[in-house]
N, C-alpha and C positions, 0 to 999 in steps of 0.2 A: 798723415793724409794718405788715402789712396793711390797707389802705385799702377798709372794707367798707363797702357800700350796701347798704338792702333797698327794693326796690319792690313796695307791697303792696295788694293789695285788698280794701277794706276789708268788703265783703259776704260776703266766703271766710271759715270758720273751721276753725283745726288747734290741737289740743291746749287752752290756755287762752288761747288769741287770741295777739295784737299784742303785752298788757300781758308775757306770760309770755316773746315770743321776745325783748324787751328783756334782762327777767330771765335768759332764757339766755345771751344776749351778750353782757351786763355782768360776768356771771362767767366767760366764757373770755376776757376781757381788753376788750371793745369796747362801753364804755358810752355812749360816744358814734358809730355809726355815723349816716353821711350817710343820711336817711329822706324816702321817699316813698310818698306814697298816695294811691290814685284809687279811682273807685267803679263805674269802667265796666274793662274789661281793653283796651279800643279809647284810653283815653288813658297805658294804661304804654307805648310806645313813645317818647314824647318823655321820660318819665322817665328811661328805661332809657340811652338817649343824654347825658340829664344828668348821669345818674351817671358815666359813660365822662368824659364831658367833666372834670366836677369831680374825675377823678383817681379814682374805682372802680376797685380791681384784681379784686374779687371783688363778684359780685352775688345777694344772696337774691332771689331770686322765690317770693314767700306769692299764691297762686291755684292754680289748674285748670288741665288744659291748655290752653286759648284766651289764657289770662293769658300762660302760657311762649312760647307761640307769638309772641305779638304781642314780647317782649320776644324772642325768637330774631331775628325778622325786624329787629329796630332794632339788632342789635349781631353781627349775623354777618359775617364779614369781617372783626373790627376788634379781634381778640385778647382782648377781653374774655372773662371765666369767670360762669360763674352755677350756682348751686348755687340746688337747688328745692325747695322745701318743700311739697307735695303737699297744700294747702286745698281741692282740688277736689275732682267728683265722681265723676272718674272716673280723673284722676292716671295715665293710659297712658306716658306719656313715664320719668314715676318708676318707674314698676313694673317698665319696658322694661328701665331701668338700675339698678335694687335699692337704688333711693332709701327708707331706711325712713318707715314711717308713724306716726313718732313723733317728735316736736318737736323734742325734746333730741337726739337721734340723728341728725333730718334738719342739724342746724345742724351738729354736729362730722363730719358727714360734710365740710359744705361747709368747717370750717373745715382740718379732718384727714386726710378723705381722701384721693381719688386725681383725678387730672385723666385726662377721655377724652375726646378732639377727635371728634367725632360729624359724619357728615356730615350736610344740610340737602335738602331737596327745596323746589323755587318753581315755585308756579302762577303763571302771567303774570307774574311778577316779585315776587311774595310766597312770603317765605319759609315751610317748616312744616319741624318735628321729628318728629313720629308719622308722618302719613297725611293724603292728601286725597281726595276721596270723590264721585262726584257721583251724584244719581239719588236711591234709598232712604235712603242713609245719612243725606243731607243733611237731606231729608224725616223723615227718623226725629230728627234732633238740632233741625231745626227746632222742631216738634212736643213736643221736653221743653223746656219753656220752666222758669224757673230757680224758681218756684212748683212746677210738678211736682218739679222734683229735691228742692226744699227739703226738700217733705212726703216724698215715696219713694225718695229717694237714686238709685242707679242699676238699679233696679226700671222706672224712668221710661221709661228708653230701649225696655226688653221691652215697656213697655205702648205707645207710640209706635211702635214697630217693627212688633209684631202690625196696628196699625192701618194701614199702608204696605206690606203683602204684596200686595195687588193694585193697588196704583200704575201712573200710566201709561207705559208703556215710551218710550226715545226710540231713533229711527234713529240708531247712532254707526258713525264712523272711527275705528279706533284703530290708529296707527301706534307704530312703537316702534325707535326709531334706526332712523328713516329709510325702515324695509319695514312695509307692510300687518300688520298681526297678527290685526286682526277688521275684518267688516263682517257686520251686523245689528243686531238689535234687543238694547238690553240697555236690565234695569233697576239695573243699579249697576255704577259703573268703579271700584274702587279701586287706588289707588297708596300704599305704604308704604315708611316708611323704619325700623320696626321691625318685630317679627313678632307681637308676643300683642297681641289687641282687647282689649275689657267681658269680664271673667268668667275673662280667662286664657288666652283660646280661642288657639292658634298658629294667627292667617289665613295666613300667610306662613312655611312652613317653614324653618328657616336661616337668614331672616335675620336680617342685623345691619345695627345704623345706623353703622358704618362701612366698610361694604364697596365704598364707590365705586359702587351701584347700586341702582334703586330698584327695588318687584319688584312688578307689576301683575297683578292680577287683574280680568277680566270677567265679570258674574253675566249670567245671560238669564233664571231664573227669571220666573215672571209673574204665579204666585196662591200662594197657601200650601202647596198641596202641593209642587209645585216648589222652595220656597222649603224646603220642611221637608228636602228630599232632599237639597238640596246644602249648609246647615248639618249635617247629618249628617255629610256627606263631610269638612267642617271639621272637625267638632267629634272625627272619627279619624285627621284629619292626611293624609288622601287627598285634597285638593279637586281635584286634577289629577284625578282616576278621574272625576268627576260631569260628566254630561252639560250641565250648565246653568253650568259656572265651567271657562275658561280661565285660564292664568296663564303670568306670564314676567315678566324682569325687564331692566332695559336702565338708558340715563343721558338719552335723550332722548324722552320721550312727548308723542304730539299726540291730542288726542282734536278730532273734530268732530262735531255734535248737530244734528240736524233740524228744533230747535224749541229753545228756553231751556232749561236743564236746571240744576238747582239742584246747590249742590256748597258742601262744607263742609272748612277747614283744620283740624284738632288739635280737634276738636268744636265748631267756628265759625263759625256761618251764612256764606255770602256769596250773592249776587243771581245767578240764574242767568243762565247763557252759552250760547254756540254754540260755543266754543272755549278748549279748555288748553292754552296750553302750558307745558309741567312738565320741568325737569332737575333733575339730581345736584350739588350742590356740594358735590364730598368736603372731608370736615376743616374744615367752616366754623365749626365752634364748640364752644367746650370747658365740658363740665359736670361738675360735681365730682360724685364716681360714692365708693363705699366700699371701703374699700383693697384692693388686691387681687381687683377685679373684670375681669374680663376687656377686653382690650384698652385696658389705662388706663395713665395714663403718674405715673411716681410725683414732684410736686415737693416 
């Protein structure tokens, strides 16, 4: 039999908590899986490793996306699977790959369903699954600290967001395998390894997180109006047509910033920088996806 681990966070809740996804596991045969739990998402990586170690062949991840991430970063490379149970607020990674948001269903996905080796994206050598972001977004996720989400769920981020439209711009270099791609002022770089943000929007047309390439967008907007035009342009699936968003997509990106510039993994703060560097590691790691989803491999 399958050798299951769950590493959970204990401040995330899905469905009828912890006590119920026991309950669900004891009745598809595993009443005894290997369990871990922490209360920050910054200490599942030594779990996530433990589990690996102690003989996990499949791992629940119960959190958000910053929870998955940190548990991506600790186990890509190393053959491990993880199936995700979407406690979060904003659960982008699940959605990406039609992880249901339902307990009982997220678990026989992981136990039932399908395996998809997904590629990985690393800033300076950290790992992320969705997206990393610097500039606005960062600013906008910093700003929903985890009291706003509690109370407004993912409202938070609109109210945050709104408040970071006229943020201060930085001088970037953005290279991208290796040729010049932009030089100016922007207020937000993102790079993704999926396509739909908050709300469903497609930032990224086409892609997918296994196509061996990450696909970059630069915003220059600088006040709300600007800001409103080129969310439009998203929000019809033209961001190429708007004057204020470049995009393209490559395996090697460098950005360089004039001044600190703050930048955020899978919805997770980090301390700004003067410098990313970001690549593709295709096929770094497999998440159990539901049967018959695209590009998933059946075991």
């Amino acid at each position: 039999m399958t050798t299951v681990a769950v590493v959970a966070h204990t401040r995330k809740s899905f469905g009828g908590g912890l006590p119920e996804l026991r309950e669900v596991l004891a009745r598809e045969g595993f009443d005894e899986p290997l369990w871990y739990e922490v209360n920050k998402s910054r200490k599942a990586p030594r779990c996530a490793r433990r589990a690996v170690a102690d003989g996990a062949e499949l791992i629940f991840i119960w959190g958000g996306d910053g929870m998955v991430q940190h548990c991506v970063d600790a186990v890509a490379g190393t053959g491990a699977v993880l199936a995700i149970l979407p406690a979060g607020t904003a659960n982008l990674l699940a959605t990406n790959l039609r992880v249901p948001d339902d307990l009982t269903e997220a678990v026989r996905v992981g136990l039932h369903g399908d395996r998809r080796q997904i590629d990985t994206g690393s800033v300076n050598g950290e790992h992320f699954a969705v997206m990393a972001g610097a500039g606005f977004d960062a600013r906008m996720i910093k700003d929903a600290d985890r009291r706003l989400k509690d109370r407004i769920g993912r409202a938070a981020y609109l109210y945050t967001g709104a408040r970071n439209l006229s943020a201060r711009r930085a001088r970037a270099v953005v290279k991208v395998d290796g040729q010049r791609f932009f030089t100016g002022r922007v207020s937000c770089v993102l790079v993704g390894n999926v396509g739909k943000i908050l709300g469903g929007i497609e930032a990224f047309d086409g892609a997918q997180p296994d196509d061996g390439v990450l696909e970059v967008g630069v915003v220059t907007a600088r006040d709300p109006v600007e800001w409103a035009r080129a969310l439009g342009r998203v929000a019809l699936g033209t961001a190429d047509k708007s004057p204020f968003i470049r995009v393209t997509r490559g395996r090697r990106i460098r950005l360089r910033f004039d001044c600190p510039f703050p930048y955020e993994l899978d919805g997770g703060e980090r301390p700004a920088v003067r410098k990313m560097r970001i690549k593709v590691h295709p096929a770094s790691v497999t998440i159990c996806v539901p049967a018959s989803a695209p590009g998933t491999i059946r075991q």
